[in-house]
N, C-alpha and C positions, 0 to 999 in steps of 0.2 A: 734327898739324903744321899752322900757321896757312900759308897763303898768302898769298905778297907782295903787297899791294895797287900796281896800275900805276901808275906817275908820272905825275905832270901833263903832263910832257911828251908822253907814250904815251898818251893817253886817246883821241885823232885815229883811234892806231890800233884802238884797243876800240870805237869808232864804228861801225867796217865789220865787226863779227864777222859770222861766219855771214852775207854779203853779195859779193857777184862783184866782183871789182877786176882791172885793168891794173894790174899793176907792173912796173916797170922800175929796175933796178940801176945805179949809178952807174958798172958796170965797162964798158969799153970793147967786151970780146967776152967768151963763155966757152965751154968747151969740154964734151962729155959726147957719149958711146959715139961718141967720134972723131968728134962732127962742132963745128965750130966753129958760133958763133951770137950775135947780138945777145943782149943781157941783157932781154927781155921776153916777162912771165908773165902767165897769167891764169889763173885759178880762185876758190875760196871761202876767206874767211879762216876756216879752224878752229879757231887758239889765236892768242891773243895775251898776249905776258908780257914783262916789262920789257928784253930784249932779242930776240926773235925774233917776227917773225910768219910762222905757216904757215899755207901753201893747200893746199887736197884738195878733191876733184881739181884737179888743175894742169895747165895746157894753155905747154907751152912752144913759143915760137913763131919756128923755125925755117923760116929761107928753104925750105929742102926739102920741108921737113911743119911746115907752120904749124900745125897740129892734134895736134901729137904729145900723145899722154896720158901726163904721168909716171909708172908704177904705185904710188908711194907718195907722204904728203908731202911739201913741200920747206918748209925752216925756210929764213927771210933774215934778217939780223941789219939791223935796223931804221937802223946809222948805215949801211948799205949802199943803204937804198931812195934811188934819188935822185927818183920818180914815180911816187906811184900813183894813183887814181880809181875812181869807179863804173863796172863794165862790163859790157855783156850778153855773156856767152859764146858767143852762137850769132853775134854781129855778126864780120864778114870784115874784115880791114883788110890793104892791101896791107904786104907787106916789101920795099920798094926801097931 
């Protein structure tokens, strides 16, 4: 079975494979294991495919525990990202 080749549109995101990014979602807040949160990730992009990119490990970055490690993937459906960038994972940035 042939694999889809990424759209030209998506290529931006096959740029960052296997490379650390900031992303942030265009949603306002999200919620997971009952704590609410800004919509801003950071980890490695591991797959990218014409609608989803996922990070592994993924560092979601809540007021409480800005360091939280998710235990699995997380896929984001790419009309979702509204910000992402090159990022060092070890760098601190306040959540105010």
């Amino acid at each position: 079975m042939e694999e889809n080749p990424i759209l030209e549109e998506n290529l931006v995101f096959l740029e960052v494979l296997e490379k650390d990014i900031l992303l942030v979602t265009d949603s306002k807040q999200l919620s997971i294991l009952g704590q609410t949160f800004r919509p801003i990730f950071s980890g490695r992009v591991r797959e990218v495919t014409n609608g989803f990119i996922t990070l592994y490990p993924v560092i979601i970055k809540m007021h409480n525990a800005p360091f939280y490690k998710f235990p699995t993937p997380l896929s984001f459906p790419l009309e979702k990202i509204a910000v992402f960038t090159p990022f060092d994972p070890n760098r601190k940035i306040p959540l105010i």
